[in-house]
N, C-alpha and C positions, 0 to 999 in steps of 0.2 A: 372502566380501566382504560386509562392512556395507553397506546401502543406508542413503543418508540420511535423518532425521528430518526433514520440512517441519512447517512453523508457518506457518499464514496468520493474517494481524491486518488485518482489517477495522474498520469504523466510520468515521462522516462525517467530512467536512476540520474541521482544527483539533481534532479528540479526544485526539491525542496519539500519533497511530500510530506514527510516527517515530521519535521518543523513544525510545517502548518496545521498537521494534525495535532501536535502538543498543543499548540498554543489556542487552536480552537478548542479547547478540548478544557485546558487552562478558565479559557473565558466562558466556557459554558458549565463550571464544574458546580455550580447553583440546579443544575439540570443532571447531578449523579452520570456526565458522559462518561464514557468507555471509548477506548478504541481497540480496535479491533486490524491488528498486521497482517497483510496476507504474507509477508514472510515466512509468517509461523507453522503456513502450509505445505513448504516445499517437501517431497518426496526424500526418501532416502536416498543418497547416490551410494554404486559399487564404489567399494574401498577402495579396489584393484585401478579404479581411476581416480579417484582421491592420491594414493600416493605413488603414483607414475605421472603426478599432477599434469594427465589429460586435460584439454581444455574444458570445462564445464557450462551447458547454459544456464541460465538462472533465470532468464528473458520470455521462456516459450512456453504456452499452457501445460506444457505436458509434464513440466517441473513441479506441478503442485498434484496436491490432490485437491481436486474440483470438490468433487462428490461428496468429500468432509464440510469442505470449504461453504455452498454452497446449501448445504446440511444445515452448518451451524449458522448462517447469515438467515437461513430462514425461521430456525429458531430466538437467535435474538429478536427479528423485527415482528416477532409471537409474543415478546415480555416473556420467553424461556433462558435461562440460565443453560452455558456451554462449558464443556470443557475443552480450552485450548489448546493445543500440540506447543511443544518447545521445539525450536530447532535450533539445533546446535552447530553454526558456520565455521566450527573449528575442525569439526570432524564431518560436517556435512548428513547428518544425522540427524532424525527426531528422537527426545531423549524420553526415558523411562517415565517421569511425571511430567500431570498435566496444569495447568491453572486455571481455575476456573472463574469463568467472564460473567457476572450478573449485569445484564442489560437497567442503563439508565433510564433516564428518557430522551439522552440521545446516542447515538452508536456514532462510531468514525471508522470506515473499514477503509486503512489506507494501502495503496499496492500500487505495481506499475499496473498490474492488471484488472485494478478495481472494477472498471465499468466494460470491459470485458464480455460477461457473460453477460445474455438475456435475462438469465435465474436470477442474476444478483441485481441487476439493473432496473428492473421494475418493483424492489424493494425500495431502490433510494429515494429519500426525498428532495436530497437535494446533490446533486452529482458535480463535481468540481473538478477539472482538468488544471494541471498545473504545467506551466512550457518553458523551457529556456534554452540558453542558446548553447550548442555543443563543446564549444569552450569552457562553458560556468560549469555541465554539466559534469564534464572530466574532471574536471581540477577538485570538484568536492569528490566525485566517485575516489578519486588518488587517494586525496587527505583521510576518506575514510574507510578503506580498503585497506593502506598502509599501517592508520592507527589503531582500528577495532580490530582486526579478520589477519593482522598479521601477515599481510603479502606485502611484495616486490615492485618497484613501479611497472618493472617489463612486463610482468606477467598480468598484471593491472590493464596497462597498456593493447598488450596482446589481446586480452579477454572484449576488450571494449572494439577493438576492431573485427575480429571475428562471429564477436555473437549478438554482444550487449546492444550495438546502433545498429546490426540487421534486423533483429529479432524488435525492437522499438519502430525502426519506420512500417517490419510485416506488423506486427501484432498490434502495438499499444496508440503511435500515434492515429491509425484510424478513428480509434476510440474516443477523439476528442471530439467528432461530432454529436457523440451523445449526452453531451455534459452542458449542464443549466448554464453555467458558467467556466469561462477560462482567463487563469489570473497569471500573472508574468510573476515565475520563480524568484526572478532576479532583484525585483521591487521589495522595499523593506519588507520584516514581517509584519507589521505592527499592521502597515498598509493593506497589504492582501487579506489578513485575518476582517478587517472589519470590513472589506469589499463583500467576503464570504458569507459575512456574520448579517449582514444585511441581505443578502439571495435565502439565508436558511430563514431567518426571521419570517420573508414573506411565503417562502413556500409551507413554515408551518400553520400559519392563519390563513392560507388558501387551502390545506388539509382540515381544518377545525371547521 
C-alpha cells in the first residue's frame, strides 16, 4: 500500500494559497488528490463578540483546533479516511454535519498556518510557502471579504491592521523557512503550479 504524498501551502491571507491548492489539485486529479483547508478548523467564537462585532483573530494558533487538526492530518498521511468540521464564517461557527475526506494519493493541507506545527510538518512531503507583497495581499483579502463573508471595507481594513499583518510577520512568515520551496503569489497561476508540480514530482521519487 501506497501511503499518501502530503503538500502543505502556507503563506499570509490573500497570497494566493487557495488557487494554487485548486489547481494543483486540478492537475494531479489522475492521483484521486484531496485537499484539505485548515479553515475548516477554526474554533467556535462567543456570539456575544460576533454581534458587538469585537475585533476577531483568525491569524493565531489558538483560533483553531490543533488537536483535531493535527489528529486528522495524521490519519490522512496513514491512508485513513477523516471526518471534516464545517465552518460556518457567517456565524463564525462549526456547524452540526461533517464531510468526510478519503485520502488520495495525494493530500493538499492548505492554511496560513500549514507548516506551522512540527506534528504536521514532518508529514509533508513537500512543503510550499507562498509570498506576495502587502498591497496584492489586501486588495484580494477586500474583494474577498466584501464578496464571500459579507463585510465592510472598514472593518476589513481595521481587521487587517490590527491582527491579520501582526499575527503573519509573529506566527506565519517565520514559517517560510521551513518550506521546500517558495513561489511568488503574484506570478501567474499556470507558472507557479508547474514550479510546484515539479518540487512534488521529485520529492516523490526521492520517497520511492
Amino acid at each position: 500500500m501506497h501511503l499518501p504524498h502530503l503538500i502543505g501551502i502556507a503563506g499570509p491571507s490573500g497570497a494566493g494559497k487557495t488557487a494554487l491548492a485548486r489547481c494543483l489539485a486540478k492537475k494531479l486529479s489522475e492521483h484521486a488528490s484531496v485537499i484539505l483547508s485548515i479553515d475548516s478548523y477554526y474554533l467556535d467564537l462567543p456570539q456575544t463578540a460576533v454581534k458587538t462585532e469585537q475585533l476577531l483573530n483568525f491569524d493565531t494558533p489558538k483560533a483553531l483546533d490543533l488537536e483535531l487538526l493535527v489528529s486528522h492530518i495524521h490519519q490522512l498521511a496513514a491512508g485513513q479516511s477523516i471526518e471534516r468540521p464545517v465552518y460556518d464564517f457567517h456565524t463564525h461557527t462549526r456547524m452540526p454535519r461533517t464531510e468526510k475526506v478519503n485520502p488520495g494519493k495525494i493530500v493538499v493541507a492548505e492554511g496560513l498556518l500549514a507548516l506551522y506545527l512540527k506534528e504536521v510538518r514532518v508529514l509533508l512531503g513537500t512543503r510550499v510557502f507562498v509570498k506576495a507583497d502587502n498591497e496584492t495581499c489586501l486588495r484580494r483579502r477586500l474583494r474577498r471579504d466584501i464578496k464571500e463573508r459579507n463585510r465592510n471595507e472598514r472593518s476589513v481594513r481595521e481587521q487587517w491592521e490590527k491582527t491579520v499583518r501582526p499575527m503573519f510577520k509573529r506566527y506565519i512568515q517565520p514559517t517560510q523557512r521551513y518550506a521546500n520551496i517558495v513561489v511568488d503569489g503574484t506570478a501567474p497561476l499556470e507558472q507557479i503550479a508547474s514550479v510546484v508540480l515539479q518540487e512534488i514530482t521529485l520529492n516523490i521519487q526521492r520517497s520511492e
